[in-house]
N, C-alpha and C positions, 0 to 999 in steps of 0.2 A: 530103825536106822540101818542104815545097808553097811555090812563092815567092808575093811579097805579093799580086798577082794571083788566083793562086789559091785563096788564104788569105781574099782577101775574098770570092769566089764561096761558098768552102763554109761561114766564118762565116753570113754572109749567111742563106744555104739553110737554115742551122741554126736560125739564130736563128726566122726567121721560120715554122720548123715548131715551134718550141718555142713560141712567139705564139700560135701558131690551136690547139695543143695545151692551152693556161692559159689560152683564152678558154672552149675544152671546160667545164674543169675550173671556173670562175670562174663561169659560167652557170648549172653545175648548182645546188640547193638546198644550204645554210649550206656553200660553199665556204671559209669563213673568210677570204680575201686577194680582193687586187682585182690585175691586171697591167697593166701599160701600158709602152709604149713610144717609146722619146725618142731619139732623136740614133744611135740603132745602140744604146743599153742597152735591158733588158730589168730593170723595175721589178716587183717581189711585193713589196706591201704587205698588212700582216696588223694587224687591229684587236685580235685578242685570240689569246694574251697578243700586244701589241707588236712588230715587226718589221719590215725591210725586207731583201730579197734582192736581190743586184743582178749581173746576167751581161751580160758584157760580153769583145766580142773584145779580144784584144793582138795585133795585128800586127805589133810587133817582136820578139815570143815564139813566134809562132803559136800559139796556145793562146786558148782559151775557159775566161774566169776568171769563176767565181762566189764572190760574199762573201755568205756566208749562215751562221748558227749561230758567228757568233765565229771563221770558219773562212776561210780561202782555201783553194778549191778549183781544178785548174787541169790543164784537159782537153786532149789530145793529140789531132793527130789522125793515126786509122788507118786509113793505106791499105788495108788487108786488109778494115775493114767498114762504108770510106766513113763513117764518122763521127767525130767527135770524142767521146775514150774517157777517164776518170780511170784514170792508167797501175795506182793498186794495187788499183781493184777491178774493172776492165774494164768499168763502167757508163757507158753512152751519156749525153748530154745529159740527156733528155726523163726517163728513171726514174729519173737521179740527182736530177733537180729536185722530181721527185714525192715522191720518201725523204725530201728535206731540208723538202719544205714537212709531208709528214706527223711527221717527227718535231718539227717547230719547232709547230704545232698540238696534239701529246703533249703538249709540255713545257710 
C-alpha cells in the first residue's frame, strides 16, 4: 500500500493526466460536458440530459473515488500498472471516465 505521500504523488499524477485528457475531449466539437478543476476535485458537468461527475482523491482510503451515474465508484491503485484500477473491471481511470461520460450522454 502506497503511504500518504505517495498516494498524493500518484493521485496528483492521475488526476492531472485525467485534466488534459477531458480538456481533449471537451474541445473537440458537441463534447456534451464542460471539466474544471478546484481544490484537488475534478468537475464533469453536462447540460443535457443534466449531470455532474465528480473525482476526487481519499487519502485515508487510498483510492480515487468517482460519483457519477448514481454510483460510487472507487479505484485502487496497482502496483503492477502504475495506475489506479476499479478492482471488478480492471479499468484504469481515464477509459473508465470516458464509459461513464458516454453512457451518462446515452442515457
Amino acid at each position: 500500500m502506497l503511504d500518504e505521500l505517495e498516494f498524493r504523488r500518484a493521485a496528483g499524477t492521475a488526476l492531472d493526466s485525467l485534466m488534459r485528457h477531458l480538456i481533449v475531449r471537451e474541445e473537440a466539437a458537441a463534447a456534451g460536458f464542460e471539466v474544471e478543476e478546484q481544490n484537488g476535485l475534478v468537475n464533469v458537468e453536462f447540460e443535457e440530459p443534466p449531470g455532474k461527475f465528480v473525482i476526487t482523491p481519499n487519502a485515508p482510503m487510498r483510492q480515487i473515488w468517482i460519483s457519477a451515474l448514481s454510483t460510487s465508484f472507487k479505484l485502487d491503485w496497482d502496483e503492477g500498472a502504475s495506475a489506479f484500477l476499479l478492482p471488478r473491471t480492471g479499468e484504469q481511470l481515464a477509459p473508465l471516465v470516458d464509459r461513464l461520460i458516454e453512457e451518462h450522454l446515452a442515457g
